[in-house]
C-alpha positions as a Python dict, from the first residue, in 0.01 Angstrom:
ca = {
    (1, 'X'): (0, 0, 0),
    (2, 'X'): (-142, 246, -297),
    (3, 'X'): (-233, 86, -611),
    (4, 'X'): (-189, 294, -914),
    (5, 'X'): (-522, 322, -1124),
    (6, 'X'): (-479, 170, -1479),
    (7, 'X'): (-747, 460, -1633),
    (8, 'X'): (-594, 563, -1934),
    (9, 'X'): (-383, 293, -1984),
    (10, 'X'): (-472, -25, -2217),
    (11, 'X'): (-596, -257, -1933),
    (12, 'X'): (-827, -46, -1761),
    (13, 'X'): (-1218, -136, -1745),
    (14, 'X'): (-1513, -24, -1553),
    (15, 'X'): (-1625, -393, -1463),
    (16, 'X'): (-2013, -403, -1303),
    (17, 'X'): (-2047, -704, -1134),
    (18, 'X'): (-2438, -859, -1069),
    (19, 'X'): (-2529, -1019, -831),
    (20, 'X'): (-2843, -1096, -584),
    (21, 'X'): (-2659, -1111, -268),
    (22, 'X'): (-2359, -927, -136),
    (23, 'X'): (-2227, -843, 235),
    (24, 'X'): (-2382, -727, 451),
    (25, 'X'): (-2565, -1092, 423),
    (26, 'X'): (-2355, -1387, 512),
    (27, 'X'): (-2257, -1666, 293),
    (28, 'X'): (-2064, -1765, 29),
    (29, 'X'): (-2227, -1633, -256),
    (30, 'X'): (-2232, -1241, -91),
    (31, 'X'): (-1798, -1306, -25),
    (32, 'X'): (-1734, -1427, -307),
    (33, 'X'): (-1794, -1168, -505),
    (34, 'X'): (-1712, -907, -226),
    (35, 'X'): (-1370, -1026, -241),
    (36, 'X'): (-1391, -1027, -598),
    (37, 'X'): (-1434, -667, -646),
    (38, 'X'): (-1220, -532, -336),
    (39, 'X'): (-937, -780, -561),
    (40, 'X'): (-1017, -575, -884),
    (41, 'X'): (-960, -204, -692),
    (42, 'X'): (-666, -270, -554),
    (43, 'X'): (-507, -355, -890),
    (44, 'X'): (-661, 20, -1043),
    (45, 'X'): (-1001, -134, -1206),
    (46, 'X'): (-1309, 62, -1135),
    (47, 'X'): (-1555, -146, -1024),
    (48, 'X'): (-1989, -110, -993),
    (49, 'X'): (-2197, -344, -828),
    (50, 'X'): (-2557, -386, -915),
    (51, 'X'): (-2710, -565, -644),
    (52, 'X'): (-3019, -577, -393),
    (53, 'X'): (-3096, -453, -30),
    (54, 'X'): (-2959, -728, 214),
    (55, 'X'): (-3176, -952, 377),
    (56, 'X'): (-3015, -1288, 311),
    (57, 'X'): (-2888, -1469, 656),
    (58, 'X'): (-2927, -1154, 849),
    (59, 'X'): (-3091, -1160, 1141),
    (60, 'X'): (-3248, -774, 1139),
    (61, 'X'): (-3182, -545, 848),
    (62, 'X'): (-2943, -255, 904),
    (63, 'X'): (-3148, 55, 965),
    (64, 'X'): (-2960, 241, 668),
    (65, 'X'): (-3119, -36, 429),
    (66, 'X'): (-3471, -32, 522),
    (67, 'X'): (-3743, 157, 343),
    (68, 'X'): (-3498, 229, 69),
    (69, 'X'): (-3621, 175, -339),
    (70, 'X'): (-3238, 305, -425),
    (71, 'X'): (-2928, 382, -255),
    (72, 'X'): (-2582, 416, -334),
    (73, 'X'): (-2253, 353, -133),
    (74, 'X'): (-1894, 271, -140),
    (75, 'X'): (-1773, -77, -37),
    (76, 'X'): (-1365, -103, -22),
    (77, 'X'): (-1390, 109, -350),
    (78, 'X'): (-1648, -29, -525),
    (79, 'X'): (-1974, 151, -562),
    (80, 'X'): (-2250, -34, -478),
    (81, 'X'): (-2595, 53, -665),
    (82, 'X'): (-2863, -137, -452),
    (83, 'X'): (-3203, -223, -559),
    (84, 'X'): (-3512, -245, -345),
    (85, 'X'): (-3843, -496, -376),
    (86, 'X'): (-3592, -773, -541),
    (87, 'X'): (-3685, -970, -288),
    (88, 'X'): (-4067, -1130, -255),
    (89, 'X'): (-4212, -1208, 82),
    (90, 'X'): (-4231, -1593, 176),
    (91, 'X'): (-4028, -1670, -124),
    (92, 'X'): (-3764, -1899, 77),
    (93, 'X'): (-4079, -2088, 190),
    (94, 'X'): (-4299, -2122, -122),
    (95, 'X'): (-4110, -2311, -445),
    (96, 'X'): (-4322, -2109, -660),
    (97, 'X'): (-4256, -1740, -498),
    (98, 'X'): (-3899, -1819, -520),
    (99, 'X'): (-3873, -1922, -903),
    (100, 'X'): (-4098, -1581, -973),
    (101, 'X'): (-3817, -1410, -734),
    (102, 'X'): (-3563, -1492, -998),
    (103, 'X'): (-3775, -1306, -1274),
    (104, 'X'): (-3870, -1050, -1069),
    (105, 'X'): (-3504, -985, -918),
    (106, 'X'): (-3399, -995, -1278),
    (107, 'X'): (-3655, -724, -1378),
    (108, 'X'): (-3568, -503, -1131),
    (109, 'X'): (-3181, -520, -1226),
    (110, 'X'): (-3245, -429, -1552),
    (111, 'X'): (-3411, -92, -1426),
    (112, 'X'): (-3157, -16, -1167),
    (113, 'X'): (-2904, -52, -1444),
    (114, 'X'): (-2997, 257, -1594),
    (115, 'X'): (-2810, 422, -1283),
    (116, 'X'): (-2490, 314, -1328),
    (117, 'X'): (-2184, 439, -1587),
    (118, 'X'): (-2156, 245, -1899),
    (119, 'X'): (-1894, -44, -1797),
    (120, 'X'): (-1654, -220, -2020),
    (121, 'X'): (-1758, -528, -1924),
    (122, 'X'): (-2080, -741, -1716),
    (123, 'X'): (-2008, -1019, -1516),
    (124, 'X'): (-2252, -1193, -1336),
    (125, 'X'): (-2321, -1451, -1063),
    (126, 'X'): (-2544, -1760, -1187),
    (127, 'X'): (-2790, -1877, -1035),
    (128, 'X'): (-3020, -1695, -1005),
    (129, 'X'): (-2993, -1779, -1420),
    (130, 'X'): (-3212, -1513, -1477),
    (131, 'X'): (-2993, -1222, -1426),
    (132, 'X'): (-2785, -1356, -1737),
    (133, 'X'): (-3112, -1236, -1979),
    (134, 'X'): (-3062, -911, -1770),
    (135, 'X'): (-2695, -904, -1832),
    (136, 'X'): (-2778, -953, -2167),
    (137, 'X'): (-3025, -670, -2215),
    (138, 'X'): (-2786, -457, -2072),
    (139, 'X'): (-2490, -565, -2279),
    (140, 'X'): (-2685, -503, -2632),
    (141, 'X'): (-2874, -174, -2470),
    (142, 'X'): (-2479, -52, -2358),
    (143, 'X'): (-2267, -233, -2628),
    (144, 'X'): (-2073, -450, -2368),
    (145, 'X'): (-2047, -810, -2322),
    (146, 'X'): (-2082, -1031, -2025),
    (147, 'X'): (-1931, -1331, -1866),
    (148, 'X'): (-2152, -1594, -1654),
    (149, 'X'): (-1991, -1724, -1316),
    (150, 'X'): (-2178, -2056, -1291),
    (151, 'X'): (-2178, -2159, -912),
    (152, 'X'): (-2493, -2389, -977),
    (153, 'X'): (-2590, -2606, -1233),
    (154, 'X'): (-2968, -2443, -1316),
    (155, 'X'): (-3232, -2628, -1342),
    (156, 'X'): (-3078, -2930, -1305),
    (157, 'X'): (-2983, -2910, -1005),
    (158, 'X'): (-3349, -2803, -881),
    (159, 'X'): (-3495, -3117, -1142),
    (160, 'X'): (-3262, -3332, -926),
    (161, 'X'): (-3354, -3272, -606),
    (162, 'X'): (-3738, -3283, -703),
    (163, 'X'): (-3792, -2906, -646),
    (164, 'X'): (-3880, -2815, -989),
    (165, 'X'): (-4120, -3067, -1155),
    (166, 'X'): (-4325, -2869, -1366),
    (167, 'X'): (-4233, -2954, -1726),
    (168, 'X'): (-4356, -2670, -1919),
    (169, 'X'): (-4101, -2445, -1659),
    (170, 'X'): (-3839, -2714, -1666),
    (171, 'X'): (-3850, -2646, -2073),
    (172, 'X'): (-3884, -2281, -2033),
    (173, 'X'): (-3531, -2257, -1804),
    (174, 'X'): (-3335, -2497, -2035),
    (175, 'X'): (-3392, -2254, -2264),
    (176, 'X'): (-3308, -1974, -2093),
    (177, 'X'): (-3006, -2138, -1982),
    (178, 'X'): (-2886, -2240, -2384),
    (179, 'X'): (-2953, -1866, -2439),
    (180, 'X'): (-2763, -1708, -2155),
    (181, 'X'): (-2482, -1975, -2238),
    (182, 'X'): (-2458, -1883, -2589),
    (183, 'X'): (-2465, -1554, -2563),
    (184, 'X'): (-2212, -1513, -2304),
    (185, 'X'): (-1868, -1377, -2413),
    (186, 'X'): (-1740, -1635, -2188),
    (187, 'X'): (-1848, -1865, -1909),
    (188, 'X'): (-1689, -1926, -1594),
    (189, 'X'): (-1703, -2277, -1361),
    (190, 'X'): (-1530, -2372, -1031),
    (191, 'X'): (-1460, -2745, -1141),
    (192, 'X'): (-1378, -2971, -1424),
    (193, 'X'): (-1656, -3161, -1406),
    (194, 'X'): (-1902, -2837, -1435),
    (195, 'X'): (-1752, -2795, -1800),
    (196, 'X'): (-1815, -3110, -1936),
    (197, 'X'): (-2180, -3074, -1833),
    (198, 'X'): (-2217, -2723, -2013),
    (199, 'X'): (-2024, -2851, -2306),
    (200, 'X'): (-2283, -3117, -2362),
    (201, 'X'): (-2579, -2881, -2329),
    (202, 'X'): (-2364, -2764, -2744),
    (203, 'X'): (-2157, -2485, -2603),
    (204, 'X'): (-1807, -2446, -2712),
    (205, 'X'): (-1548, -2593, -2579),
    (206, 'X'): (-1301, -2302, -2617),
    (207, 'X'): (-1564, -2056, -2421),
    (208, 'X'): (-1619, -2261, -2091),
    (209, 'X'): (-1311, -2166, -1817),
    (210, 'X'): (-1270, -2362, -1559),
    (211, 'X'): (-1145, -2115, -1277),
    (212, 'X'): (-1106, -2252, -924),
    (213, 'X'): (-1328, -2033, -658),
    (214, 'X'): (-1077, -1815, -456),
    (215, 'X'): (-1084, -1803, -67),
    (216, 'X'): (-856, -1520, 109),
    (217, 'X'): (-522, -1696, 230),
    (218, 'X'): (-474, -1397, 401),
    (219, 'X'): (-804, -1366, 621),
    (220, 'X'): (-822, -1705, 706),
    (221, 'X'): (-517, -1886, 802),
    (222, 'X'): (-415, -2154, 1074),
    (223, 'X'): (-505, -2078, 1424),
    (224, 'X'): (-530, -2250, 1766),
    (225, 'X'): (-833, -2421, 1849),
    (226, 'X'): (-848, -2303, 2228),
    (227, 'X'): (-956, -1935, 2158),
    (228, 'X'): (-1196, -1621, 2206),
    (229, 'X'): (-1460, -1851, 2046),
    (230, 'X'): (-1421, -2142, 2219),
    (231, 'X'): (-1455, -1962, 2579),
    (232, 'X'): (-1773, -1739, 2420),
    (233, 'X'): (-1994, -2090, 2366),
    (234, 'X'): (-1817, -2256, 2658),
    (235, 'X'): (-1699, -2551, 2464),
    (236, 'X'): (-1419, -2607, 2662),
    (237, 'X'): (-1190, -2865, 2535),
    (238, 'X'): (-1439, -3091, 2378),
    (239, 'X'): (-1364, -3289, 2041),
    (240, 'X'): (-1537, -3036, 1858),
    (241, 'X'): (-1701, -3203, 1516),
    (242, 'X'): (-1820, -2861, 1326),
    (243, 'X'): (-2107, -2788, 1026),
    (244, 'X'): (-2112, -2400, 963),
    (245, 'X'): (-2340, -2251, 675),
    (246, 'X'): (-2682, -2244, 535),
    (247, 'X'): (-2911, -2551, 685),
    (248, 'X'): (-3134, -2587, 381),
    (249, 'X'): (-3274, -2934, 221),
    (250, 'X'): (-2962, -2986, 30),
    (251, 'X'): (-2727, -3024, 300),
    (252, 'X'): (-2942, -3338, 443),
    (253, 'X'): (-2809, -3233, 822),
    (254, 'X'): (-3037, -3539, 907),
    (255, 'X'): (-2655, -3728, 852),
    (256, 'X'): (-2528, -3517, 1127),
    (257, 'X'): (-2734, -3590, 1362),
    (258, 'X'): (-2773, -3989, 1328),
    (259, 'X'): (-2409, -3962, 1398),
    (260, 'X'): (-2422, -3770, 1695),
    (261, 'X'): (-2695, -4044, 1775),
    (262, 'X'): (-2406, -4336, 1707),
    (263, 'X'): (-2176, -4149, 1952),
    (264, 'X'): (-2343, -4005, 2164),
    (265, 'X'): (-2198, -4240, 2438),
    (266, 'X'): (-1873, -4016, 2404),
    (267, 'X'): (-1963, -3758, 2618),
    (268, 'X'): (-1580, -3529, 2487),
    (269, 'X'): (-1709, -3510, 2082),
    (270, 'X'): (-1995, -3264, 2038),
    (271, 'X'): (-2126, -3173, 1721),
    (272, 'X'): (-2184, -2802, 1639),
    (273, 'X'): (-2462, -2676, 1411),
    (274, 'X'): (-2427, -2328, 1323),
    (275, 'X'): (-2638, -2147, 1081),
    (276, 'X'): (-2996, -2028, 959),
    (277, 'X'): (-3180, -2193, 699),
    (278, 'X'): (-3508, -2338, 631),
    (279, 'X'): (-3458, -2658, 802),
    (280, 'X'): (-3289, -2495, 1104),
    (281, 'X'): (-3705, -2586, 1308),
    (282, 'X'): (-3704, -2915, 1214),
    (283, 'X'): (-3358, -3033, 1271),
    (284, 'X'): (-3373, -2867, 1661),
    (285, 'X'): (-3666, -3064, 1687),
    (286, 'X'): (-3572, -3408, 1593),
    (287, 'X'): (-3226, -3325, 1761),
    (288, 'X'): (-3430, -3304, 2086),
    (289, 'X'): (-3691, -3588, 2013),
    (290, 'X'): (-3354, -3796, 1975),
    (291, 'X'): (-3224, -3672, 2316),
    (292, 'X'): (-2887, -3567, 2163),
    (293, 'X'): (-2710, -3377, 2408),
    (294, 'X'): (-2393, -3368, 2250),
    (295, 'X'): (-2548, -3129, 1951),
    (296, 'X'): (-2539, -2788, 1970),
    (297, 'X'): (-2696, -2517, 1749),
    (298, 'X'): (-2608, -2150, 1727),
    (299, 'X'): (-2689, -1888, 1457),
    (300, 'X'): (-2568, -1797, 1169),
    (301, 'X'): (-2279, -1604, 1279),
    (302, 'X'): (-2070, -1245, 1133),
    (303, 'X'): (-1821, -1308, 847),
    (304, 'X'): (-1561, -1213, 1131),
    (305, 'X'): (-1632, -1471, 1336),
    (306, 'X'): (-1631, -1786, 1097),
    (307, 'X'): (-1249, -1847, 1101),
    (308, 'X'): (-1226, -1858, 1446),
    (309, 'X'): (-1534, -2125, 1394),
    (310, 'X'): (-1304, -2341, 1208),
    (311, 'X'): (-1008, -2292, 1441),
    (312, 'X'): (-1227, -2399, 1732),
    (313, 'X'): (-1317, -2728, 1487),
    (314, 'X'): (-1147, -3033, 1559),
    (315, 'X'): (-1333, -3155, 1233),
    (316, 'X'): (-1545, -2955, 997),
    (317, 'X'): (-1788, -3122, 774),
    (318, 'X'): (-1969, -3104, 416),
    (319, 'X'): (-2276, -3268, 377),
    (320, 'X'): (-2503, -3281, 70),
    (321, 'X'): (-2813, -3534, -18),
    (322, 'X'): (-2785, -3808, -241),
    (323, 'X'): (-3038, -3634, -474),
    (324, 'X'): (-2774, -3333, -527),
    (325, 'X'): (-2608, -3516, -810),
    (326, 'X'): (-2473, -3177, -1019),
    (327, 'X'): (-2079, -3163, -963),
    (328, 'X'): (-2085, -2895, -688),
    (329, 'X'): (-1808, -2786, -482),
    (330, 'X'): (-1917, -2589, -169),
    (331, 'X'): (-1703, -2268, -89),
    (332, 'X'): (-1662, -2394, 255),
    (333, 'X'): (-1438, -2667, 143),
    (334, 'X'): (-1192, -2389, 77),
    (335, 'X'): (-1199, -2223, 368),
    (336, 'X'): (-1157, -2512, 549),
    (337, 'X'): (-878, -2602, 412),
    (338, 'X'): (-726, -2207, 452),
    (339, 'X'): (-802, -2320, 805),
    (340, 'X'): (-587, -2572, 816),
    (341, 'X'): (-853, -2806, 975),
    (342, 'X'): (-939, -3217, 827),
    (343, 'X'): (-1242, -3274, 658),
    (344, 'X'): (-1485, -3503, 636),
    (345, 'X'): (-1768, -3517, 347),
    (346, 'X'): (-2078, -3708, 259),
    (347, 'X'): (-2149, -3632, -100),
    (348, 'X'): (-2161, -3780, -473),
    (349, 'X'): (-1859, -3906, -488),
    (350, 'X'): (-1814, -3891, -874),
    (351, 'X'): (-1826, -3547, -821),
    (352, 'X'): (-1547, -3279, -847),
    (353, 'X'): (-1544, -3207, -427),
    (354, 'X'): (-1433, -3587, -355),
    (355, 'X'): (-1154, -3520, -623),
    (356, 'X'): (-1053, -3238, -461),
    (357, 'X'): (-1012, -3401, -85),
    (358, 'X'): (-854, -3681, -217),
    (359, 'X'): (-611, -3529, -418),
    (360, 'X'): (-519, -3211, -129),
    (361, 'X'): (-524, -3551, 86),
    (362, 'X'): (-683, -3309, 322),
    (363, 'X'): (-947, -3557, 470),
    (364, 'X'): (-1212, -3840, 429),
    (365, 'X'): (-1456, -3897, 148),
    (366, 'X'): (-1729, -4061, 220),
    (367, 'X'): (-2126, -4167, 31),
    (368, 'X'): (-2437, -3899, 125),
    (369, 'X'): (-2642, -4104, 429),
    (370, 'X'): (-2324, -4282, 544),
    (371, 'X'): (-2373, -4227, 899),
    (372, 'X'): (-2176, -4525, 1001),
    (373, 'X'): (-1883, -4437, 825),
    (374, 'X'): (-1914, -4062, 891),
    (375, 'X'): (-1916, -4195, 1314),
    (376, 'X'): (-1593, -4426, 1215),
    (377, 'X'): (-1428, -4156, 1033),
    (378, 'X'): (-1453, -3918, 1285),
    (379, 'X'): (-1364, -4177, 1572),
    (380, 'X'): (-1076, -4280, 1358),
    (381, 'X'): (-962, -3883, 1366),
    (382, 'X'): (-1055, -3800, 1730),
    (383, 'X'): (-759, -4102, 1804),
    (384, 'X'): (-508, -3954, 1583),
    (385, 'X'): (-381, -3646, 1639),
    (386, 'X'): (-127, -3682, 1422),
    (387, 'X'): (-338, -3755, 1154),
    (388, 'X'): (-555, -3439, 1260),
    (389, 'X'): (-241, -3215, 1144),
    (390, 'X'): (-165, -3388, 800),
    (391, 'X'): (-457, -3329, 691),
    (392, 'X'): (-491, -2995, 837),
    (393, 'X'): (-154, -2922, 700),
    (394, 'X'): (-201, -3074, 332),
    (395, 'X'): (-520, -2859, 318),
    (396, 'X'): (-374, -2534, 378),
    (397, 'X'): (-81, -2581, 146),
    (398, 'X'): (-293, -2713, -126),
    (399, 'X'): (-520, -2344, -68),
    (400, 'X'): (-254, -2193, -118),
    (401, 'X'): (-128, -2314, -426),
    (402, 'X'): (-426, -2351, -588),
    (403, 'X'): (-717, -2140, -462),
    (404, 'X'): (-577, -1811, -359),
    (405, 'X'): (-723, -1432, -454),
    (406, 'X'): (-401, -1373, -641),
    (407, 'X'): (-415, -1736, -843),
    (408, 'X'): (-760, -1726, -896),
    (409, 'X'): (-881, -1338, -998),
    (410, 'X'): (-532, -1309, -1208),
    (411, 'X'): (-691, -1554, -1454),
    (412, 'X'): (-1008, -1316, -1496),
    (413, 'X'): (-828, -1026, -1553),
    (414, 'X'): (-629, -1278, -1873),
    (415, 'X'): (-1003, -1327, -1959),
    (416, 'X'): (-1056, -923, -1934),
    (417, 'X'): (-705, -855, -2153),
    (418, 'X'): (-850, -1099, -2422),
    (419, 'X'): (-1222, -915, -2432),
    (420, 'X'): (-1071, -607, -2413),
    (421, 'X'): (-836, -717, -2732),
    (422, 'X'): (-1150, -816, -2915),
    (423, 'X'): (-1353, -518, -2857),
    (424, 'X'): (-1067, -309, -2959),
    (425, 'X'): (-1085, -463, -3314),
    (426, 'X'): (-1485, -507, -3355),
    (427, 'X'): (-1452, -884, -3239),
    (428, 'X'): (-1669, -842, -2975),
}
């Protein structure tokens, strides 16, 4: 299908999105906005992407990437300007090498950005929050604003969780993040509940969007649960209980495995790790101090692969520690649901994710550390079948009414007509 451009009409923009991670790394952040941009093209907007060399969730670097300070290339029409030394050695292992990563990354943006064309419009992808001084720099140095995608609640999400404690820093990014905020032509969130935290920090109501993330209805869809993937791991036709994405300290994975402890006796459910992530060592270790030979761990796998992850899934779950108390709503929860498949969570359940399940009715909501219930919920799944395809079924059509490309993306490009509108008459 050819898509007409829109240059020279009233609706066309150069839009450079920033961000610190985009495919080839694996994860949510790189797809979103991967999908984000390929979305744009196809409806005739040009479309730049400032971002780094990959390294993130990538086993080896591509040979193309390495040894590079600068490098250009074209991505399904968008032309990628990436950025090397963005990335500091050790910083996923040190606290304090991976705060100074966000300054540095930042930094280094802001010179790369005198390599692309002069955009219409910056939007960025928070955290790390950093990159929204850079957007701003470049919007005053350019004349163009910016919008902030906020996919993480920074610094209180790190204050939360007990990884930033320093109070002179903790003062320093609050005030980084009323700047950014304030300065922002508009600011974007995936959930109600993200809004009513950024509104109390004294931003605007009328400038905070709430604007769903988007997973591709077209990529993943329903599919049978004996396939390719299945056969590759030899899983046979266990009761296969999934967890696919980044193992870090958030995710508290410890749940997992307790209930892989509780039924361990059924020798048809096995429990599926798959992923990278800094607590990848530990949890192998304590899964085999605990004898549990009904978990099994693979790495992280290609972007390709994951769907046929979730059709091989009897279950998939989302797991997050009690400390995480920010209003977050993983990506995978979407693409789980595209999947068609139940699922089961252990999270804050006065946040925005438990909402969503229960009102999709696409699974079982359930307190962070409730490894008793999280065993029941899955034994009271593994005996229904019927049960297994409601919520399968409820999940995929509420995807699709609510969290396509097409639903999603169309309400950034209203956001684009209004800035556009305003800039147009000095507004902006």
């Amino acid at each position: 299908m050819v898509i007409k451009s829109l240059k020279g009409s009233i609706l066309y923009m150069r839009i450079l999105l920033l961000t610190n991670y985009f495919p080839p790394e694996i994860g949510a952040a790189p797809h979103l906005f991967f999908d984000f941009g390929g979305y744009l093209v196809k409806k005739g907007y040009e479309v730049q992407v400032l971002t780094g060399l990959p390294s993130y969730n990538l086993r080896e670097t591509p040979k193309k990437y390495k040894k590079k300070l600068l490098m250009e290339e074209e991505m399904a029409g968008m032309k990628i300007i990436r950025i090397g030394g963005t990335h500091l050695p050790f910083s996923r292992k040190i606290a304090i090498l991976r705060g100074a990563e966000h300054f540095w990354s930042s930094f280094m943006f802001f010179l790369g950005a005198f390599f692309i064309k002069k955009p219409d419009l910056i939007l960025f992808y928070s955290p790390p929050l950093t990159s929204g001084v850079t957007a701003w720099l470049l919007g005053k140095i350019k004349g163009v604003p910016f919008i902030i995608n906020v996919q993480d609640l920074f610094p209180q999400n790190a204050i939360d969780l007990g990884i930033l404690k320093n109070k002179v820093l903790i003062n320093l990014f609050l005030k980084i993040e009323k700047f950014v905020y304030e300065k922002a032509a508009f600011i974007t969130v995936h959930s109600p509940k993200n809004k009513e935290y950024i509104e109390k920090r004294g931003i605007k109501n009328e400038k905070i969007k709430v604007i769903p993330n988007w997973v591709d209805t077209e990529k993943i869809t329903m599919g049978e649960r004996i396939n390719d993937f299945r056969k590759e791991c030899k899983l046979g036709n266990k009761f296969v209980v999934s967890f696919a994405g980044v193992l870090g300290y958030s995710q508290d994975l410890d749940v997992v495995l307790e209930t892989a402890n509780l039924l361990k006796e059924n020798k048809n459910i096995l429990f599926l790790i798959v992923g990278e992530g800094p607590e990848k060592k530990r949890l192998r270790e304590k899964s085999k101090k605990m004898k549990l030979e009904n978990v099994k761990f693979l790495p992280m796998q290609p972007r390709e692969k994951y769907p046929s992850i979730l059709h091989a899934s009897d279950i998939c779950l989302v797991t997050l520690r009690r400390e995480v108390k920010m209003p977050v709503v993983p990506s995978k929860i979407l693409s789980i649901m595209a999947a068609g498949r139940p699922i089961i969570t252990c999270l804050n359940l006065d946040g925005d994710a438990s909402d969503l399940i229960n009102q999709a009715h696409c699974g079982y909501t359930l307190p962070p550390g409730d490894f008793k219930g999280l065993s029941d919920a899955i034994l009271k799944l593994y005996h229904s079948l019927e049960n297994q395809k409601e919520f399968g079924y409820n999940g995929r059509k509420y995807c699709e009414e609510n969290f396509s490309l097409d639903i999603c993306i169309k309400k950034y490009i209203e956001l684009f007509k209004i800035i556009k509108e305003k800039s147009n008459y000095g507004g902006i």
